[in-house]
N, C-alpha and C positions, 0 to 999 in steps of 0.2 A: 799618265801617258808617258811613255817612252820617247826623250828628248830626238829629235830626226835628225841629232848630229851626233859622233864622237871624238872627245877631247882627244889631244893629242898623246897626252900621257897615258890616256889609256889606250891609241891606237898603237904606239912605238912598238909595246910589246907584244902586239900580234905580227910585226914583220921583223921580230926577233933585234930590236935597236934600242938602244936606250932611248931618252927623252933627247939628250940632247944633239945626239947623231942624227935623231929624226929630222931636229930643228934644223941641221947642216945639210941633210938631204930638199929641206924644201928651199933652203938658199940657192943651192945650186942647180934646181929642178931635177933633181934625180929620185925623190919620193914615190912607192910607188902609186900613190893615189891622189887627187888636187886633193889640197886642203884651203881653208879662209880664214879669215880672223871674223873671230867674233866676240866683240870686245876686245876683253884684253885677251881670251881663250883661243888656241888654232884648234879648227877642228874637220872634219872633214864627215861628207853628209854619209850619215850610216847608210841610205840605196847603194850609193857608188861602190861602198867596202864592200857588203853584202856581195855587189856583182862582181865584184873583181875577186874572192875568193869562191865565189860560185862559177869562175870561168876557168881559176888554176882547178877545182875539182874535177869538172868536165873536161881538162886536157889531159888527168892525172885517171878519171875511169879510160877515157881513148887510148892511152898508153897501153895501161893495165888490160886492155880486151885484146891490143894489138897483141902484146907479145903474149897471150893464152891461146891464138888464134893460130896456132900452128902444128 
């Protein structure tokens, strides 16, 4: 089974951050997804990632129709 959270080392690199930029983004709540401690790991629940680059997709086809729609 597929853990229902990802680490944070492996999430950095999906919003183009290192690891430790990420770590400075959740200091100053600027990250763009919550994350938690678990244990000693930050991680943050794969649902929430999942929806949050399921929602940049959906604004990125709405773009995309907008400007073919003329």
């Amino acid at each position: 089974m597929d853990n229902p959270w990802i680490e944070l080392r492996e999430l950095a690199p999906l919003f183009g951050v290192t690891f430790d930029t990420a770590k400075n983004k959740i200091a100053f709540g600027t990250f763009e997804v919550p994350t938690y401690k678990l244990g000693k790991k930050i991680v943050a629940d794969r649902s929430v990632v999942d929806a949050f680059f399921e929602a940049k997709r959906e604004r990125g086809l709405r773009q995309l129709a907008g400007s073919t729609a003329g």
